[in-house]
C-alpha positions as YAML, in Angstrom:
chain: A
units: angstrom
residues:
- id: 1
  name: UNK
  ca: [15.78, 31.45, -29.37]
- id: 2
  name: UNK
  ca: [16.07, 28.29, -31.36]
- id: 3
  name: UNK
  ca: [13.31, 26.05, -32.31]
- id: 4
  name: UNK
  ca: [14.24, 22.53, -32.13]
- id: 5
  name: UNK
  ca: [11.43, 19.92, -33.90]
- id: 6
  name: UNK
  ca: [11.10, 16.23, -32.89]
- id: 7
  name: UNK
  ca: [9.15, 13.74, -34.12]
- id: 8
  name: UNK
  ca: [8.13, 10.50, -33.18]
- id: 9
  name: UNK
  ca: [5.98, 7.62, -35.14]
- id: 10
  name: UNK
  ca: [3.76, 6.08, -33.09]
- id: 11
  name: UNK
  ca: [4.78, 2.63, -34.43]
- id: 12
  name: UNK
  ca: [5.72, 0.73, -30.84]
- id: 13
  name: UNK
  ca: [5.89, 1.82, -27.47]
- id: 14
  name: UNK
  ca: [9.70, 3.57, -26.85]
- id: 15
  name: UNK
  ca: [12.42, 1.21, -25.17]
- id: 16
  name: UNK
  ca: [15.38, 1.73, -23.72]
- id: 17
  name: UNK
  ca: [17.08, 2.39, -26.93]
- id: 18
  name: UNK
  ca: [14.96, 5.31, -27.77]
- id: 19
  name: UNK
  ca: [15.00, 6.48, -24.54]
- id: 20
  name: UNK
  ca: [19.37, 6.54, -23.92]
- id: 21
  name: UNK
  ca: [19.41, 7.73, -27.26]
- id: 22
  name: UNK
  ca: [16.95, 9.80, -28.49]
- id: 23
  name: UNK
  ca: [14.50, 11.13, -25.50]
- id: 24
  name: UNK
  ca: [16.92, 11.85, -22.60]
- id: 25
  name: UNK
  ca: [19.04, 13.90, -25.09]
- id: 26
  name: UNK
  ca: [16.04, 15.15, -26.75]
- id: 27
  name: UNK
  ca: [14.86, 16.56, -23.13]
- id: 28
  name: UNK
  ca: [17.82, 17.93, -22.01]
- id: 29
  name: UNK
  ca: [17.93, 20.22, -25.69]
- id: 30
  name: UNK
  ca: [14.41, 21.30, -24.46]
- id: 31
  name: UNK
  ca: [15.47, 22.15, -21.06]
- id: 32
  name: UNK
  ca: [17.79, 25.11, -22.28]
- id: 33
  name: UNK
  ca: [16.03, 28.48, -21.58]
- id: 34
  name: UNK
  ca: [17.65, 29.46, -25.03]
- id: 35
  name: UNK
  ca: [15.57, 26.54, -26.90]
- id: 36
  name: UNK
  ca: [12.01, 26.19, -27.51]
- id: 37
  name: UNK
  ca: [10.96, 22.91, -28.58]
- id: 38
  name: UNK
  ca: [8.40, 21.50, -30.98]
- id: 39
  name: UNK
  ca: [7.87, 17.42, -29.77]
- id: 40
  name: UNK
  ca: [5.40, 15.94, -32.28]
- id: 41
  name: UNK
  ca: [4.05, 12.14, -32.41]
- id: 42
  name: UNK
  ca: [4.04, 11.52, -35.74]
- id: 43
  name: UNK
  ca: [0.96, 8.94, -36.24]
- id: 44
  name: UNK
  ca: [0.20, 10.36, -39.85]
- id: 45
  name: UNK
  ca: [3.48, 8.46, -40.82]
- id: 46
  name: UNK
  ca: [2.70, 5.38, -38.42]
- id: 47
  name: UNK
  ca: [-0.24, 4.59, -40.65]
- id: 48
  name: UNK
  ca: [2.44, 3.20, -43.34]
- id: 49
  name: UNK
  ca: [2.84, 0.26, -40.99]
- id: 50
  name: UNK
  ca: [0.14, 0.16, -38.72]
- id: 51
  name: UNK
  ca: [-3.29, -0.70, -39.94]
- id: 52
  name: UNK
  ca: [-4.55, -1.21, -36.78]
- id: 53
  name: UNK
  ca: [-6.04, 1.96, -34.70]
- id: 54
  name: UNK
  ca: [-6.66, 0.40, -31.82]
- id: 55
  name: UNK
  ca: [-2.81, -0.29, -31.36]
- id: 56
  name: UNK
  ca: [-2.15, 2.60, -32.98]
- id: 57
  name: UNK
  ca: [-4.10, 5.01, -30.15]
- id: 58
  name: UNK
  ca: [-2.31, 2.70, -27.67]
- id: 59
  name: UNK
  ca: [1.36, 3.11, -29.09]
- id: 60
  name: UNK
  ca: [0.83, 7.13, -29.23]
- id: 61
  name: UNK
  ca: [-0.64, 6.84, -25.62]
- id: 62
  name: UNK
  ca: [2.85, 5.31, -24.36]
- id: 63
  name: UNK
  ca: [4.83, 7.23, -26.36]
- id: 64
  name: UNK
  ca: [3.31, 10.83, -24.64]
- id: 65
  name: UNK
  ca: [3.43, 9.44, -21.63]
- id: 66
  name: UNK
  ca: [7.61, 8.05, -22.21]
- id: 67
  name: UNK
  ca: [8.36, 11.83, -23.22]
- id: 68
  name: UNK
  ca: [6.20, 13.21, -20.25]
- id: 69
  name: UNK
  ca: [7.88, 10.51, -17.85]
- id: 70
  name: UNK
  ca: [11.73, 11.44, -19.03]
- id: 71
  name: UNK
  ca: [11.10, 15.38, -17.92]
- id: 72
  name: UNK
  ca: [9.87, 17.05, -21.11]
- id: 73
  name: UNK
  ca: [8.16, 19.97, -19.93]
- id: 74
  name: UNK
  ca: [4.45, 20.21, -22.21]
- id: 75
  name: UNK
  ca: [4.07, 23.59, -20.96]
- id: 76
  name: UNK
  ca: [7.09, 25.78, -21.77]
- id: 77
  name: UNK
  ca: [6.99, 23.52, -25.32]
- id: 78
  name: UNK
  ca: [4.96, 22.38, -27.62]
- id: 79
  name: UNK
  ca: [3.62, 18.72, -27.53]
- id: 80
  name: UNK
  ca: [0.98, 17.69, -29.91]
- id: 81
  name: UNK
  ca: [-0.25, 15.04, -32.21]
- id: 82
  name: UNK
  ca: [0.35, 15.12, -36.02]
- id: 83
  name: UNK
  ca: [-3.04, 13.67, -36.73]
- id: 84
  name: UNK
  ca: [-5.13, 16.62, -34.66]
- id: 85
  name: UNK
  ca: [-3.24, 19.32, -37.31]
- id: 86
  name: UNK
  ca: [-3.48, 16.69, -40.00]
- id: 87
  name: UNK
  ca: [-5.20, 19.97, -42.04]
- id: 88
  name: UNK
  ca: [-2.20, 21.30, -42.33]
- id: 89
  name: UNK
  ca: [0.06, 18.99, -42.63]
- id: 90
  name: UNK
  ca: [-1.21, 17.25, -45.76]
- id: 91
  name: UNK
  ca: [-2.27, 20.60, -47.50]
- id: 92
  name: UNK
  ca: [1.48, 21.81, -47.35]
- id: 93
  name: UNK
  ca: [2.63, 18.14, -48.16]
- id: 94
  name: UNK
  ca: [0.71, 18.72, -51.39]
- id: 95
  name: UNK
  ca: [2.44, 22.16, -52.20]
- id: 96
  name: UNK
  ca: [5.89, 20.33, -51.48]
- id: 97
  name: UNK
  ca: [5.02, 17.55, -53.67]
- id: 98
  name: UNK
  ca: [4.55, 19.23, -56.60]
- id: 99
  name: UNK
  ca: [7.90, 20.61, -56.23]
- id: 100
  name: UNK
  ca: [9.42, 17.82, -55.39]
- id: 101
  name: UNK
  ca: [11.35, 15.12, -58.31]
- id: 102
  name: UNK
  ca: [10.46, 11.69, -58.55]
- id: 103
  name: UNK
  ca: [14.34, 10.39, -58.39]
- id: 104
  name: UNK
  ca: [14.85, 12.59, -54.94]
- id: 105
  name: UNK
  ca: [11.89, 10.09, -53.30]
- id: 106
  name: UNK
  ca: [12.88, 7.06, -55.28]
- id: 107
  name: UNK
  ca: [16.73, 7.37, -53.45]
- id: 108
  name: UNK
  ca: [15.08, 7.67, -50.07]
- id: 109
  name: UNK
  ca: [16.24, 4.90, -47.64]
- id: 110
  name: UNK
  ca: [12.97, 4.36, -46.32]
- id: 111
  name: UNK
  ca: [12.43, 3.61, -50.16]
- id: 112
  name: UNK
  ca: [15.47, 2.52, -51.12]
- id: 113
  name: UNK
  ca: [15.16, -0.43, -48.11]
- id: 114
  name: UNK
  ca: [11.76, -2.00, -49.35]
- id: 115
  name: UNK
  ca: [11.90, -1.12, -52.93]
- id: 116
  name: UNK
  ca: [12.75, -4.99, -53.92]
- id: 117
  name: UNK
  ca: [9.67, -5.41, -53.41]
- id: 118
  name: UNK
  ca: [7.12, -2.60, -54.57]
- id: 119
  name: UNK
  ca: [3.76, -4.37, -53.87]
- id: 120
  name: UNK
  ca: [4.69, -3.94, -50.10]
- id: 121
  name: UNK
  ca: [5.65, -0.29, -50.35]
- id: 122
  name: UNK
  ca: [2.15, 1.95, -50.03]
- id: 123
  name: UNK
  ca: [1.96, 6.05, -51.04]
- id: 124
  name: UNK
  ca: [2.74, 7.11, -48.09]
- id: 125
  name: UNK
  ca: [5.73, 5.40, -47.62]
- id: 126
  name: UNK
  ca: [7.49, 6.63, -51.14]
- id: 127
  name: UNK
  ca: [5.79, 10.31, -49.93]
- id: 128
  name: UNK
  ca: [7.33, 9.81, -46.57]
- id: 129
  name: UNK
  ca: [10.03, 12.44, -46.96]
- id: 130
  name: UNK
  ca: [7.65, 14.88, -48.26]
- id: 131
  name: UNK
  ca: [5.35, 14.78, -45.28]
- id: 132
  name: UNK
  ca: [8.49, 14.98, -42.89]
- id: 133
  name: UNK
  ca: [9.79, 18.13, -44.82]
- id: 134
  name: UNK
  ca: [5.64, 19.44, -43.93]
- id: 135
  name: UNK
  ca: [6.20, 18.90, -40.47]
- id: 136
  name: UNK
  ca: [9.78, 20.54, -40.11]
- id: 137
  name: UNK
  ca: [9.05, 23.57, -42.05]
- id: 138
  name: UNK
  ca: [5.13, 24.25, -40.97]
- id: 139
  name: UNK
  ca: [6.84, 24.93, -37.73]
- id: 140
  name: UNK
  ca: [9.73, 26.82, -39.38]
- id: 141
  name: UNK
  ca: [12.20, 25.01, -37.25]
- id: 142
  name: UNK
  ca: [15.77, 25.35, -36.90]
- id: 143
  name: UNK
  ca: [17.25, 22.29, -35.71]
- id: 144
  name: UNK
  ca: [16.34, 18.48, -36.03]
- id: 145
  name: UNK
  ca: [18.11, 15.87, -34.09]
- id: 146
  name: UNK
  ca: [18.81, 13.17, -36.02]
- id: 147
  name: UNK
  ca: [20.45, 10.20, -36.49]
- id: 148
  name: UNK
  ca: [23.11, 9.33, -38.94]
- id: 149
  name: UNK
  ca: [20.87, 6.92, -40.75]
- id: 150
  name: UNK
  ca: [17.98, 10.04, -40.84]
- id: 151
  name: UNK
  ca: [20.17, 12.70, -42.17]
- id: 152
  name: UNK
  ca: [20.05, 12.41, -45.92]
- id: 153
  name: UNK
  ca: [15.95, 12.75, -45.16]
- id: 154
  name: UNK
  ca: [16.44, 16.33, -43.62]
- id: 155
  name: UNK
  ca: [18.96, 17.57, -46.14]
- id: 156
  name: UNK
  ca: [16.11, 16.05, -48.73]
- id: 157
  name: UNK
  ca: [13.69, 18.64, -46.22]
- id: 158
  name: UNK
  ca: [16.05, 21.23, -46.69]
- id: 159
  name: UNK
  ca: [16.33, 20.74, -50.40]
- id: 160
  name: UNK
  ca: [12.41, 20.89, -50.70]
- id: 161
  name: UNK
  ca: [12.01, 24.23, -48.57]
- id: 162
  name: UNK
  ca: [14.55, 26.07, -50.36]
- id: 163
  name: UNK
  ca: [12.83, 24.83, -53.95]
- id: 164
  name: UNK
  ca: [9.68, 26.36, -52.15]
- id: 165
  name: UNK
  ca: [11.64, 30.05, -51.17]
- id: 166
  name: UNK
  ca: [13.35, 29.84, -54.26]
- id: 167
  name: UNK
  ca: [9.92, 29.61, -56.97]
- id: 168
  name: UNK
  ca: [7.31, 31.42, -55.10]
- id: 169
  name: UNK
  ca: [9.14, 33.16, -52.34]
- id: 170
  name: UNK
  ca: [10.66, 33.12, -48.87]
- id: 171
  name: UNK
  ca: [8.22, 30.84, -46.83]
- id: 172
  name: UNK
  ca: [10.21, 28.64, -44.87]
- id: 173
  name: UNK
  ca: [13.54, 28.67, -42.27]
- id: 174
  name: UNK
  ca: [15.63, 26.05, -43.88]
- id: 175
  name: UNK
  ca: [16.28, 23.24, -40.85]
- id: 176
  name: UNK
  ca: [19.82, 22.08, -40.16]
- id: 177
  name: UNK
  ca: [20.21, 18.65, -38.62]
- id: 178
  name: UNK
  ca: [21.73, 18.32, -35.02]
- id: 179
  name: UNK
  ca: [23.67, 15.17, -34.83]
- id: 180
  name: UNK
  ca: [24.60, 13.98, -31.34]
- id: 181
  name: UNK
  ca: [27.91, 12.29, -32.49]
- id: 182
  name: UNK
  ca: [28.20, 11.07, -28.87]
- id: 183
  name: UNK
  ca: [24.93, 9.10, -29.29]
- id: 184
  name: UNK
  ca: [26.44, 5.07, -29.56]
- id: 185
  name: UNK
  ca: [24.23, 2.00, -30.79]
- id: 186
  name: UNK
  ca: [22.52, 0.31, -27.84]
- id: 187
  name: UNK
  ca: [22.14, -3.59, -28.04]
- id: 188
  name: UNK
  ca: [19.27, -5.41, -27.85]
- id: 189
  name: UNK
  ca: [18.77, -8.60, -25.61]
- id: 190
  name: UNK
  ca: [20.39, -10.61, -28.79]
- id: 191
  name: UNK
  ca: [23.56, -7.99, -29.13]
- id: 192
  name: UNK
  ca: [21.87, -6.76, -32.74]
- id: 193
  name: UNK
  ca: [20.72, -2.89, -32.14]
- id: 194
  name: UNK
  ca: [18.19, -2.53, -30.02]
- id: 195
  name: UNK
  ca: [14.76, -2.17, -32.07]
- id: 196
  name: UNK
  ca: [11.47, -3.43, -32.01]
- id: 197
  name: UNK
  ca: [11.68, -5.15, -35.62]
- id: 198
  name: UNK
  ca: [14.07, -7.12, -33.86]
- id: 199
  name: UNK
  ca: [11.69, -8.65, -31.11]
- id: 200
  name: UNK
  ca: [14.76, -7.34, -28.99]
- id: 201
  name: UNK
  ca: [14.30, -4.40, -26.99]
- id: 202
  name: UNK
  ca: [13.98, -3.74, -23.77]
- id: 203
  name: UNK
  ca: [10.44, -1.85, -22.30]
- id: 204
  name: UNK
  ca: [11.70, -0.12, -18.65]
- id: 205
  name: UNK
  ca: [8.12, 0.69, -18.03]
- id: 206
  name: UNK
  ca: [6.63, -2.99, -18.07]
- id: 207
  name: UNK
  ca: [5.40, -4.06, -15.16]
- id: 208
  name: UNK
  ca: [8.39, -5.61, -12.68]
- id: 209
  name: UNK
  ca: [7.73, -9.49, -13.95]
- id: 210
  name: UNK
  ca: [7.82, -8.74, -17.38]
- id: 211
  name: UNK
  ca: [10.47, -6.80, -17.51]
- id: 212
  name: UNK
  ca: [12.62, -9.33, -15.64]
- id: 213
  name: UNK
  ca: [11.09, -12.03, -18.28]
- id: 214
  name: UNK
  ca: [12.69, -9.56, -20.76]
- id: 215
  name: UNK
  ca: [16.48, -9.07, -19.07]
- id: 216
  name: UNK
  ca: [16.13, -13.03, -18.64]
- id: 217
  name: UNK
  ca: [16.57, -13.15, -22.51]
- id: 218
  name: UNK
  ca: [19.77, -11.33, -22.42]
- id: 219
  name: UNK
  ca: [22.40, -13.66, -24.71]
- id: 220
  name: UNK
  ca: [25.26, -15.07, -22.83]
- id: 221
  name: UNK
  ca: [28.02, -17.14, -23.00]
- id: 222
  name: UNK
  ca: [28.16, -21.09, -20.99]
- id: 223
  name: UNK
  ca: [31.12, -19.86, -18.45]
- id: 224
  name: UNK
  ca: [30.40, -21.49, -15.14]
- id: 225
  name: UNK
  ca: [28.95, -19.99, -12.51]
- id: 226
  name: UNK
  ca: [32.37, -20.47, -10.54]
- id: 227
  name: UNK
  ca: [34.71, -19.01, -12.70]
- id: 228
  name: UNK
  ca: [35.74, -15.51, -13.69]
- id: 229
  name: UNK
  ca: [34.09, -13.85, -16.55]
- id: 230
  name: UNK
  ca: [34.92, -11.12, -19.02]
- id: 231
  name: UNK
  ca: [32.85, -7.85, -18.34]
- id: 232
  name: UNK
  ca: [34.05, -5.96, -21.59]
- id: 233
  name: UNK
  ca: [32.95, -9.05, -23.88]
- id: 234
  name: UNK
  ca: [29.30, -9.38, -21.20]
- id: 235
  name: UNK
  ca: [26.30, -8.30, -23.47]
- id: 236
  name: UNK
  ca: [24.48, -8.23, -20.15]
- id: 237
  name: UNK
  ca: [27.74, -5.76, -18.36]
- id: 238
  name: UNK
  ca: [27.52, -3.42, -21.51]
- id: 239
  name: UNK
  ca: [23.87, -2.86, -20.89]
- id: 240
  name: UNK
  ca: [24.37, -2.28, -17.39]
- id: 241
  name: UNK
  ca: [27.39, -0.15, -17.84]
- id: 242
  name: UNK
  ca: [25.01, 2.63, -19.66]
- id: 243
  name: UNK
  ca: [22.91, 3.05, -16.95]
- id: 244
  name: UNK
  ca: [24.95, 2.51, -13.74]
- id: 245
  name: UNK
  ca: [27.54, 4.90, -12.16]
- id: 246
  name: UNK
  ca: [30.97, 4.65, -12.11]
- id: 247
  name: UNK
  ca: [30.92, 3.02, -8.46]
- id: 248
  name: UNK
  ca: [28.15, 0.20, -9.68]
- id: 249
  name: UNK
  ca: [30.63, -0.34, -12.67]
- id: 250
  name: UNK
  ca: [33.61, -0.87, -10.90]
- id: 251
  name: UNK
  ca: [31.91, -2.97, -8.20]
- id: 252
  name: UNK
  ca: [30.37, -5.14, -10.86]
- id: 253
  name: UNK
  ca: [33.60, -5.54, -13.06]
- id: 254
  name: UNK
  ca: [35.30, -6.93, -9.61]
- id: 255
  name: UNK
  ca: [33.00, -9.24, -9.49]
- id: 256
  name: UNK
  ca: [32.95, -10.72, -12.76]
- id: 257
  name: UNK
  ca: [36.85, -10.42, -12.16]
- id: 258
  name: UNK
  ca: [37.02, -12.82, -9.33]
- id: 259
  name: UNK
  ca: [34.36, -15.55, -10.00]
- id: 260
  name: UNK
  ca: [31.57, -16.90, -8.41]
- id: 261
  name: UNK
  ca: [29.53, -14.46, -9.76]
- id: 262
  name: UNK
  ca: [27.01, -15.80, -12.56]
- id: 263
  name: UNK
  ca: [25.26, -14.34, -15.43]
- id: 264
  name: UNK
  ca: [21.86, -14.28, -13.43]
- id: 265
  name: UNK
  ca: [23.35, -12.52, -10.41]
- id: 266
  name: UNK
  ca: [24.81, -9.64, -13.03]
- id: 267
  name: UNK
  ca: [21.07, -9.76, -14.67]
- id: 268
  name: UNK
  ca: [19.21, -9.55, -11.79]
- id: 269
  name: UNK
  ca: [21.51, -6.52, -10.38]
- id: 270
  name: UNK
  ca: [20.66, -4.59, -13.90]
- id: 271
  name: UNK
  ca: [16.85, -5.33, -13.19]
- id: 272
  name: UNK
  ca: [17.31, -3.42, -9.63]
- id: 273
  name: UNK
  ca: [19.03, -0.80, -11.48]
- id: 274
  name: UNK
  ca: [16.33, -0.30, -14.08]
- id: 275
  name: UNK
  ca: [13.42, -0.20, -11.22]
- id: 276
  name: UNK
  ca: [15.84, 2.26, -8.91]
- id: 277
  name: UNK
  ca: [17.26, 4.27, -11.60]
- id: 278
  name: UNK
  ca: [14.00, 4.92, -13.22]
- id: 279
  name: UNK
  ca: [11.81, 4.77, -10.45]
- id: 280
  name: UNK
  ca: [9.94, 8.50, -10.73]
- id: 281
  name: UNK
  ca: [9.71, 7.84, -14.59]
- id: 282
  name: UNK
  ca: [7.56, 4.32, -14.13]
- id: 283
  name: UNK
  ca: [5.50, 6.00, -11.93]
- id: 284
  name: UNK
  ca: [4.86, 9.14, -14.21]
- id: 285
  name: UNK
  ca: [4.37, 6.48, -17.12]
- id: 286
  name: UNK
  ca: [1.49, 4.42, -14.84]
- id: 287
  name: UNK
  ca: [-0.22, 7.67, -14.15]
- id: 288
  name: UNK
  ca: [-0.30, 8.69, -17.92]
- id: 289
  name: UNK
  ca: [-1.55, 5.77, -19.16]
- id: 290
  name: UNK
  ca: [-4.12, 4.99, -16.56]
- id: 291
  name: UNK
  ca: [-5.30, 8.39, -16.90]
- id: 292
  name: UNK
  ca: [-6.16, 8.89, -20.05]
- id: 293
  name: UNK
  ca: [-7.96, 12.05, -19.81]
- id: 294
  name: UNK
  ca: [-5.28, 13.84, -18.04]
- id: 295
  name: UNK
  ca: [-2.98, 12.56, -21.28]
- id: 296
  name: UNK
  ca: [-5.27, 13.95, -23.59]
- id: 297
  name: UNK
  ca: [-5.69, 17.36, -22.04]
- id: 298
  name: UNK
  ca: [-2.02, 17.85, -22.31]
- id: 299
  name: UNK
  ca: [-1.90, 16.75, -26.12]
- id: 300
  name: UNK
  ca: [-4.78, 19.15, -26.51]
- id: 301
  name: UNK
  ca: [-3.15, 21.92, -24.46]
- id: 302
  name: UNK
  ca: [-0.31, 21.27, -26.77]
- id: 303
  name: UNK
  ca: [-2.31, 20.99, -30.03]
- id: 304
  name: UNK
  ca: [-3.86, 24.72, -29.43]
- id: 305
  name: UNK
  ca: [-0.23, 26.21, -29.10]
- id: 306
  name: UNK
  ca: [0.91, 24.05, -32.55]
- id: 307
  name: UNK
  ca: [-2.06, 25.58, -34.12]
- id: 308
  name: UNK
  ca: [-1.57, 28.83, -34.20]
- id: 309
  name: UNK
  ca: [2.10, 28.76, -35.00]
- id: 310
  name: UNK
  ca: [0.56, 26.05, -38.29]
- id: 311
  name: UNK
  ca: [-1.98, 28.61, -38.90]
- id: 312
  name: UNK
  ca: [0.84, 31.76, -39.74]
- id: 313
  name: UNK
  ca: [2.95, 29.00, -41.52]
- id: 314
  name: UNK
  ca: [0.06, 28.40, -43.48]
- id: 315
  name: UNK
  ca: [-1.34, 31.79, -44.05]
- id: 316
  name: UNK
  ca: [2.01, 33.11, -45.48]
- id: 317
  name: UNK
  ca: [2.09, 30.39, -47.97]
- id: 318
  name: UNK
  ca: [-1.62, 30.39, -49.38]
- id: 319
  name: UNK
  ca: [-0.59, 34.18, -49.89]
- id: 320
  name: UNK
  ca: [2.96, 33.22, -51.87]
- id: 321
  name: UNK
  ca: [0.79, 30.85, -53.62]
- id: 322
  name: UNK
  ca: [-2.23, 33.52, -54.34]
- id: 323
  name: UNK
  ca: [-4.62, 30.78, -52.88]
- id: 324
  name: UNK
  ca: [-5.56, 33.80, -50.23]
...
């Protein structure tokens, strides 16, 4: 059985970006009977960015309830917060540290990106990697989706564990990454990638009026309401496209095709599909998050099982270290 880790920072609530490409795919890895999967939200690494715990307990409320929503079973996996094993998180990302160089961190591109200007970069954000290598190893894991932009931070994980094996002995399954090639960018209501730095995602589980406030944003072009339109230049027909069938494609490209069909007919039709398509998973989301204590007990659940598997992690190193 392989143990596939996945983390998430508790830094927004997800969007339809994360969702198409990093929870649906993320889910249907943990679905395999040959996988067992470790889902973590990672709000030990939020606090680089967000000061504020009230949003912060908020954000890591949606995000549990996105992942329950989308089909991720909390009972055949493991679903916990990073912050409730915090003990041994940050007492292995002090062993790591001291094996780890200065230049490795400083190369970092969550480093690398802010570094022009150091009085905004905190600790925890050069230790970032270092923490992230905790959390992958701690649950000696075997795989790690990732994206392409995240990879050089598990080979860095990688790099840090074998250091580890290598100086005081075999501790740790060295991770691989698992990049889903497939995986494309998805746009934002502006065209950039979707992403909430941008101020241009797209939230399926707002409430029906402000989502449609949101798909109202959408950027188009000033092509009259009369005339044709082209679907495979349409910011609003390429959103569309990745949810819809191939039926619901066709039928909308004919329409764009033969005119009198305007941009807030084609919006309003990807609204429908958004409240059809992910019908269930709104109402799983509402249930979550208005109640709370049926959320927690599932973290908690989760957070027991995560434990125990820290706890061996943790024993075998204090013992390599002769700190036990």
């Amino acid at each position: 059985m392989s143990r596939i880790l996945t983390g998430i920072q508790a830094s927004g609530r997800p969007h339809l970006g994360n969702i198409l490409g990093a929870i649906e795919p993320a889910v249907a890895l943990s679905q395999k009977p040959e996988n067992e999967s470790f889902l973590f939200i990672a709000d030990l690494h939020s606090l680089t960015t967000v000061k504020d715990t009230a949003l912060l307990q908020s954000n890591t409320a949606a995000v549990a309830s996105a992942w329950l929503a989308c089909g991720f079973d909390a009972e055949k996996n493991f679903f916990y917060r990073q912050s409730r094993l915090a003990g041994f998180h940050t007492e292995l990302l002090w062993y790591l540290s001291c094996l780890t160089p200065y230049p490795m961190l400083a190369n970092a591109h969550s480093f690398k990106e802010k570094s022009d200007k150091l009085s905004d970069v905190n600790a925890g954000l050069f230790t970032y990697p270092v923490l992230q290598a905790a959390d992958i190893v701690l649950y000696q894991a075997n795989f790690v989706p990732v994206g392409k932009d995240q990879k050089q931070h598990l080979e860095m994980s990688k790099d840090i564990a074998a250091t580890f094996n290598r100086v005081f002995g075999e501790a740790f399954v060295l991770p691989e990454p698992l990049i889903n090639e497939s995986v494309m960018t998805i746009p934002g209501v502006d065209g950039q990638k979707m992403s909430k730095s941008y101020n241009n995602y797209i939230d399926i589980f707002l409430p029906e009026k402000e989502l449609d406030k949101q798909i109202k944003r959408i950027v188009t072009d000033a092509t009259p309401l009369e005339e044709p339109k082209n679907p495979d230049t349409c910011l609003i027909f390429k959103l569309y496209a990745l949810l819809a069938d191939e039926t619901q494609i066709a039928s909308m490209r004919e329409k764009y095709l033969a005119g009198g069909y305007g941009y807030g007919h084609a919006k309003k039709e990807f609204l429908e599909l958004i409240l059809s398509k992910y019908k269930t998973q709104r109402e799983i989301f509402d249930f979550y998050m208005e109640n709370p204590k049926e959320l927690e007990m599932k973290l908690k659940n989760g957070e027991e099982k995560a434990k125990e598997v820290a706890s061996n992690t943790m024993n075998e190193v204090r013992k390599l270290l002769k700190f036990a």
